[in-house]
C-alpha positions in Angstrom: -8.5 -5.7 -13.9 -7.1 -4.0 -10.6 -8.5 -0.8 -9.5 -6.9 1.1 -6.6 -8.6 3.8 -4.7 -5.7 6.7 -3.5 -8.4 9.0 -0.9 -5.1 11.1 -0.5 -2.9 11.7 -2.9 0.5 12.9 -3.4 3.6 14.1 -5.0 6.5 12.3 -3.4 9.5 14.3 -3.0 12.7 12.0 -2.5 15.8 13.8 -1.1 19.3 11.6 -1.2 21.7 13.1 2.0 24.6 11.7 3.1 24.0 12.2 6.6 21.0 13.3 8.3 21.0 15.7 11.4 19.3 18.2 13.3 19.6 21.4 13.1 21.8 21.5 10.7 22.1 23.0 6.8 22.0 19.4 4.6 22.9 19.5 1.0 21.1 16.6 -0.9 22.7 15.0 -3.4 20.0 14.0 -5.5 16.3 14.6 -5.7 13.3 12.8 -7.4 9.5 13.8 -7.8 6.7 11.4 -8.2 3.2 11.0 -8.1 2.1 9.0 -5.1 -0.1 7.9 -2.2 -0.4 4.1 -1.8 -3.2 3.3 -4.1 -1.4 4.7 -6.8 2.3 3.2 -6.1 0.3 -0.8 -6.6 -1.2 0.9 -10.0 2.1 1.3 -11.0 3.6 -1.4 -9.7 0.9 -3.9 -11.3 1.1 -1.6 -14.5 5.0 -1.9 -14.8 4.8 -5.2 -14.5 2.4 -5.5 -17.4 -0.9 -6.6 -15.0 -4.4 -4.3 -15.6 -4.4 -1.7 -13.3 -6.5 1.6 -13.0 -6.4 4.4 -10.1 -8.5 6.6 -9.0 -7.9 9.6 -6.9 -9.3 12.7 -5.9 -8.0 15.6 -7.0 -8.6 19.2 -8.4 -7.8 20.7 -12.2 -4.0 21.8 -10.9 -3.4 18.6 -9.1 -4.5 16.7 -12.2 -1.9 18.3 -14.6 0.8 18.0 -12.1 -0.3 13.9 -11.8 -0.6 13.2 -15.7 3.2 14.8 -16.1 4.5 12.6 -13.5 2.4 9.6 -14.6 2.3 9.5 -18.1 -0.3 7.7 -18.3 1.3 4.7 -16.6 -0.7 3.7 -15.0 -4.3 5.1 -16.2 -5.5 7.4 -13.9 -9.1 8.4 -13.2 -9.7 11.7 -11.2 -12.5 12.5 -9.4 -12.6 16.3 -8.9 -12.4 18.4 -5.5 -11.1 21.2 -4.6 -7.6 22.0 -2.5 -4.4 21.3 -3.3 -2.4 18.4 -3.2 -0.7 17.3 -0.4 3.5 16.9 -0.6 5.2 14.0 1.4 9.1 14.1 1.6 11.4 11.4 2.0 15.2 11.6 3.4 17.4 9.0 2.3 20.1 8.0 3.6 23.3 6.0 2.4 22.9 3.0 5.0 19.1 2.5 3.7 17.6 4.9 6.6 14.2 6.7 5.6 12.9 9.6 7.2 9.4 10.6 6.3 7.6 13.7 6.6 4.0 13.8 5.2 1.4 16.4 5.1 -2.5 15.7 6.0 -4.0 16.2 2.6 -6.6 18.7 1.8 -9.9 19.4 4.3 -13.2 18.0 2.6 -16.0 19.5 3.9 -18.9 17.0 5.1 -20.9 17.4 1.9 -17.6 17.0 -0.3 -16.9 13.9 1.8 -20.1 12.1 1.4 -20.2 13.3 -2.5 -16.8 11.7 -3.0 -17.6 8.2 -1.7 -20.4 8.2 -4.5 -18.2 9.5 -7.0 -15.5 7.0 -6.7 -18.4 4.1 -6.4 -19.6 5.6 -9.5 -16.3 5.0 -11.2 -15.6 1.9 -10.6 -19.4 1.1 -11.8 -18.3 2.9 -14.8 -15.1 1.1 -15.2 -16.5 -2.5 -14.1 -19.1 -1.6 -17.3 -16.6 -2.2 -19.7 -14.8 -4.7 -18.7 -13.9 -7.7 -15.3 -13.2 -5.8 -12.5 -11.6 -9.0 -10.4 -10.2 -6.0 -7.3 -10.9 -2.9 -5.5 -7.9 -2.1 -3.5 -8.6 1.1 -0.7 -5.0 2.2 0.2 -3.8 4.9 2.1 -4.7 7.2 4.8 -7.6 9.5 4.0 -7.9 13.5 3.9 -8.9 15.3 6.8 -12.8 15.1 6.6 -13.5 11.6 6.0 -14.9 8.7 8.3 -12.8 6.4 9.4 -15.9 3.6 7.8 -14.8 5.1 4.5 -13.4 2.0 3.4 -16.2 0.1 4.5 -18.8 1.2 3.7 -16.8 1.9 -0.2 -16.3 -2.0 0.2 -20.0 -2.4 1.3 -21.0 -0.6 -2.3 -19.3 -3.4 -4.4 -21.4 -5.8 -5.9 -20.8 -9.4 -5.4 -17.8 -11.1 -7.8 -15.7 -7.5 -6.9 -13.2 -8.3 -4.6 -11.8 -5.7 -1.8 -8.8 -5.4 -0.1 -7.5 -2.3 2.1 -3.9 -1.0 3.1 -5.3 1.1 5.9 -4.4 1.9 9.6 -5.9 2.7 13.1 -9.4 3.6 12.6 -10.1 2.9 8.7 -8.3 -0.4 9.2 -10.5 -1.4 12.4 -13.6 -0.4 10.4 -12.5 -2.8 7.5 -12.9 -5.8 9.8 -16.4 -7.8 9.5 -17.3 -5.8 6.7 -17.3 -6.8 3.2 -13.5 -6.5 2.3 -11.1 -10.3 1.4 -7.6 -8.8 2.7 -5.9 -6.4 4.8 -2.5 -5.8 4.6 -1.3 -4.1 7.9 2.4 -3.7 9.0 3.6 -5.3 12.1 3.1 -1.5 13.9 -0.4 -1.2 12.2 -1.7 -4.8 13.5 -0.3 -4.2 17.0 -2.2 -0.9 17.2 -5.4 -3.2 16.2 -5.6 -5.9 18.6 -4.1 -3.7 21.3 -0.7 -5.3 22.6 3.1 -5.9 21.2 3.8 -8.3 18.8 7.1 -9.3 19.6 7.5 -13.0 17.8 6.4 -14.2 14.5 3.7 -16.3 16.6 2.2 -13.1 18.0 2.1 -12.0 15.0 0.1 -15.0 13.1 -2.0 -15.2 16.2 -3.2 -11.6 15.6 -3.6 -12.3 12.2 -5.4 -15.2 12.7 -7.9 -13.4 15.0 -9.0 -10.9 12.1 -9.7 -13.8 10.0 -11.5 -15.3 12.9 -13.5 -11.7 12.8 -14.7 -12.2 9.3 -11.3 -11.7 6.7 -10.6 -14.0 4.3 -6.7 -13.3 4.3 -4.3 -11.1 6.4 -0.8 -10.1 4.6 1.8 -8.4 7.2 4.6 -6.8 6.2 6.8 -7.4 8.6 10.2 -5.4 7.0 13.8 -6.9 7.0 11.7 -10.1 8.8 9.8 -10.0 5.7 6.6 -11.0 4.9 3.6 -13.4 6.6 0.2 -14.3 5.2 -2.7 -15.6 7.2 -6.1 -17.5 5.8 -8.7 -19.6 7.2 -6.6 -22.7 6.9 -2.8 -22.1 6.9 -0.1 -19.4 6.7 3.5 -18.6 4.8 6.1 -16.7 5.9 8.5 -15.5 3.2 11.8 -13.2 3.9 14.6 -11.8 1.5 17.1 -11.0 3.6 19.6 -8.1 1.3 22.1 -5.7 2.4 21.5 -3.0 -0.7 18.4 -1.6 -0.1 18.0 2.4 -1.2 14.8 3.2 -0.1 12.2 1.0 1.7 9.3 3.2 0.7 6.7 1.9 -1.4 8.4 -1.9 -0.4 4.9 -2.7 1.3 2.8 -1.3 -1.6 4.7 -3.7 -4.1 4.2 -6.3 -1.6 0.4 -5.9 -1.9 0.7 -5.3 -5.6 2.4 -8.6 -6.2 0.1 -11.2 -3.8 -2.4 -9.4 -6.1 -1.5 -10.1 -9.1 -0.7 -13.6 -8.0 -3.8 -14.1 -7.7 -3.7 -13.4 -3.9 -3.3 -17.1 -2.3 -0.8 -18.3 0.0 1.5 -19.5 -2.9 1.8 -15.7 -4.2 3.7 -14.6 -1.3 7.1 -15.5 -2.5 6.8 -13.4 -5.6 5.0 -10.6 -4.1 8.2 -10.3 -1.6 10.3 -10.5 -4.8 8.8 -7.4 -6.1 9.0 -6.0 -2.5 12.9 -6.5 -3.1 12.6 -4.7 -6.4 11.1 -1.7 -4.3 13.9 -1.7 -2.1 16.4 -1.6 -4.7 14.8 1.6 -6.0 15.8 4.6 -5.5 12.8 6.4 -5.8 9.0 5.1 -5.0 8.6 3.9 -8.5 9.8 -0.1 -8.4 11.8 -1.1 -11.0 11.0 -4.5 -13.6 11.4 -7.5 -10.7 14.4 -9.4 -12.0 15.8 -12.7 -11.7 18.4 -11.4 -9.1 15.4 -10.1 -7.0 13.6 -13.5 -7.1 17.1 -15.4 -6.0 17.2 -13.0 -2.5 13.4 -14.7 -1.9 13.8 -17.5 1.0 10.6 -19.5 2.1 10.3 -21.3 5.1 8.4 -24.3 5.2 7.3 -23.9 8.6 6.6 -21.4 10.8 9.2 -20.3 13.3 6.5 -19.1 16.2 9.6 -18.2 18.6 10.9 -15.9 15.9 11.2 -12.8 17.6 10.2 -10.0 14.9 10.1 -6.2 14.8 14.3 -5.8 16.3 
């Protein structure tokens, strides 16, 4: 069993235009709402490809009706109340593949609430562990206005041993993660420059700065790296996988499939190909919820055997 942990949750609004600009009066062509937030996209990405998976999220009585009709119940979903409302996060699609994002903050917790919610959601996994293997704890997202960038550690720091943690987290709840007791990050190429402080600008910048968090106490690092793909970074050696595709709809929710596949892999170096195959899958979807990876995904997967350190990345 997977178990995700969504601090911030939200309802994904996806607007289709056929060209975006300024100041001007758009007319969509097609729209989409889902329930989202990073924790909850790997739920469903695990779930619709038929692996255990349970998130949890915060959220109040109004928030949890409006979840459960976009969910369905794929994948389970265990609340843990607040109060506020939930935060929307809109997403402007263009015809070449171009994404424009605008997300709100999330609701303000109030110092007691925060601190009452990291035992809540400790208590829920307990709960959940109780009846059953818990193998992951995956921390995804950013967090709500009100919590401390250590939320992630010290929810890691909570699990007892044979519970596995990994966090999609940036800036300060990503730095936190470090040393503490969590197996893999998974930054983007933007969210590991911000933490060792300098550009990336080749593939060998980038497995150098992966290899230094290892080096600072992570068992694996897993950058998503965009159209250059994907690179994953242990103790010992490192992969880098691309799938280079020319009809992508909508790179959002790409890097939480990613995650969701190495996952349910098992996480090792020999899961990255897959896990960028369901990455491809993401793209091809319109909206945040991947489609079923198909044999036609798999086929746009290309693994190099070695690492090309020159490579420059991020252009």
């Amino acid at each position: 069993m997977i178990v995700t942990v969504t601090p911030n949750p939200s309802i994904d609004r996806t607007l289709r235009v056929p060209v975006l600009r300024r100041g001007e009066v758009i007319r969509a062509t097609a729209t989409t709402s889902e329930a989202g937030g990073k924790g909850i996209n790997v739920a469903r990405a695990l779930d619709e490809m038929g692996v255990p998976a349970i998130a949890i999220a915060p959220a109040s009585e109004a928030t949890r009706a409006r979840l459960d009709a976009l969910l369905g119940g794929h994948p389970p979903l265990r609340l843990v109340p607040i109060d506020g409302e939930i935060r929307t996060n809109l997403s402007l699609t263009e015809p070449d593949g171009t994404v424009t994002k605008v997300n709100e903050p999330g609701p303000a917790l109030a110092p007691e609430v925060a601190d009452r919610l990291l035992d809540d959601i400790a208590a829920a996994i307990a709960a959940i562990a109780a009846r059953g293997t818990v193998d992951w704890v995956v921390g995804c997202g950013s967090l709500s206005p009100g919590l401390s960038d250590a939320f992630y550690a010290d929810l890691a720091g909570r699990m007892p041993d044979g519970i596995r943690v990994a966090i999609d987290a940036d800036r300060g709840a990503l730095r936190h993660a470090i040393g503490g007791r969590v197996a893999l990050v998974k930054p983007n190429g933007v969210e590991l420059e911000e933490l060792v402080g300098r550009p990336l600008r080749t593939l060998g910048d980038v497995h150098d700065a992966a290899s230094r968090l290892v080096a600072g106490g992570v068992a694996q690092v897993l950058v998503s790296l965009g159209a250059d793909g994907a690179l994953a970074v242990d103790g010992s050696s490192a992969c880098h996988v691309e799938a280079p595709i020319d009809d992508v709809a909508n790179t959002v929710g790409a890097g939480d499939a990613l995650l969701a596949g190495y996952l349910a892999g098992g996480a090792t170096l020999s899961a990255l190909p897959e896990a960028v195959a369901w990455s491809v899958a993401a793209c091809r979807a319109t909206g945040t919820r991947m489609a079923v990876v198909s044999a036609r995904d798999r086929a746009a997967v290309v693994v190099h055997e070695a690492l090309d350190r020159a490579r420059p990345v991020g252009g």
